[in-house]
C-alpha positions, 0 to 999 in steps of 0.5 A: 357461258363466258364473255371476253370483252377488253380481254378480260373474260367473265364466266356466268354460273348459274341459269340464265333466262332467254337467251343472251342479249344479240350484242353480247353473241361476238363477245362469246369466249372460251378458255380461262376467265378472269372474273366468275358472276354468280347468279342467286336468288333472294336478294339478301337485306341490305344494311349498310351505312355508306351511300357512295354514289347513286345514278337515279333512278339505275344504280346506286352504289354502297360500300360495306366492309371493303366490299362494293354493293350495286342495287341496280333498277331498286323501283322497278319490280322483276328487274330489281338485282344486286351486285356484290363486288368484292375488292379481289373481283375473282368473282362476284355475285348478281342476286335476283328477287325471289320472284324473277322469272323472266329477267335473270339477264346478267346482260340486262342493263349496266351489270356488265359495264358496271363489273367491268369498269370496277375491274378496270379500274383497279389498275388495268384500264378505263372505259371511254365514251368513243367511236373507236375505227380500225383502219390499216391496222391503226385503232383510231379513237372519236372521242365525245360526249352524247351528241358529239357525232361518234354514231354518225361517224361510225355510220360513215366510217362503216361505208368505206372499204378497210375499216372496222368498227369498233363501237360507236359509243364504249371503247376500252382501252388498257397499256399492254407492254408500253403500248395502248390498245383499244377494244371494242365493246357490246355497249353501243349507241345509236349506230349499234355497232359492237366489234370484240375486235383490238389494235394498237391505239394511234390517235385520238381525235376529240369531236365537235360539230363545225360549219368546215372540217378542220382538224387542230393540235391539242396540247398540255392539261387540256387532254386529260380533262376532256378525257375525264370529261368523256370517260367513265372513271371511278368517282367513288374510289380514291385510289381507283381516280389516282390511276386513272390520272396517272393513266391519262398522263401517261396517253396524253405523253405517248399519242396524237391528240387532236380537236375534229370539227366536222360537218356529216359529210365524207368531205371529214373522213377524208381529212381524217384520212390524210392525217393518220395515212401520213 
């Protein structure tokens, strides 16, 4: 079984309980992988020193000889795994406690999102908390927080005729050649749209709820930091933070930013239209 999301594709060797989670089936792909997860029993015993960040009560993240460690779910029974994530990240391996036999899921949880923001990090891409459109060919990026709006505009977006969504909450997006591209993930929010499909990145609208639809430019440092704001970065890896900086210059230098205001009315997506349409 492999999965190709942000055109990077895992393979998954070993058995898998149940069957693959729904989000994940139009991510199925075939062909060479980028990365192989190993599924194994016995949670080896973990001695290290290093705690280097922690998510309560999901994940928490440790570092032994170059090699990063994820105890996912560490309270909770059946659901307890491991992740061992070497730096290389050819391969990694997802251990299960002994006496799992319902949720050896490597699709349960954060596993993937973690494996994959660990990859992207390492010079290849960021994950960001978006809505993310197609339209005309032109991928289009709602860029927020929880609460912003990103599944209701997803939700509107959805009932107009040439568009496609990308996802309503998790956007990938890499620099292929000397232009940005973004990519739809499994991850999604309330709305539950995933598309495994890509397009080149025209333009970046950041969200805010308003009493009128109104679109302003924005200009210098602010883009990066409401990217670092609404992004999903390395914190725990010095040279996987200075790549992300440099690789949010280098978006807020080639594409459109822009402040939406809007209220859940059509009256926004046509303003919207306006703008990428001209």
């Amino acid at each position: 079984m492999a999965i190709r999301i942000g055109d990077v594709a895992i393979s998954t060797e070993g058995q898998v309980s149940g069957e693959i989670a729904p989000a994940y089936l139009p991510f199925i792909a075939q062909g060479k992988t980028d990365i192989s997860l190993r599924l194994r029993r016995g949670i080896p015993d973990l001695v290290v020193e290093e705690k280097v960040f922690e998510s309560p009560p999901i994940w928490t993240l440790y570092r032994e000889n170059g090699t990063s460690i994820v105890r996912l779910f560490p309270e909770m029974g059946e659901l307890q795994r491991t992740l061992y994530l070497p730096h290389h990240l050819k391969h990694a391996d997802l251990y299960f406690t002994d006496d799992c036999t319902r949720f050896i899921d490597p699709y349960f949880g954060p596993t993937m999102e973690l494996l994959l923001m660990h990859y992207l990090a390492q010079g290849r891409g960021i994950i960001l908390h978006a809505c993310g459109i197609v339209i005309e060919d032109k991928g289009i990026l709602f860029v927020g927080e929880s609460g912003a709006g990103k599944s209701t505009l997803a939700r509107m977006w959805d009932q107009e005729n040439g568009v496609d969504i990308l996802s309503d909450d998790r956007i990938i997006v890499r620099k292929q050649g000397r232009e940005f591209r973004v990519y739809g993930t499994p991850w999604h929010g309330e709305a539950a749209f995933g598309s495994p499909r890509e397009a080149r990145l025209e333009r970046i609208f950041f969200l805010s709820h308003g009493q009128e639809d109104s679109i302003k430019e924005m200009t210098g440092l602010d883009r990066v930091s409401h990217l670092l704001t609404c992004s999903f970065p390395p914190l725990w890896d010095h040279q996987g933070m200075e790549f992300v900086l440099e690789f949010f210059s280098q978006l807020a230098a080639h594409v459109p930013f822009q402040q939406l205001s809007f209220r859940p009315e059509k009256s926004a997506l046509a303003l919207v239209k306006k703008i990428i349409t001209c």
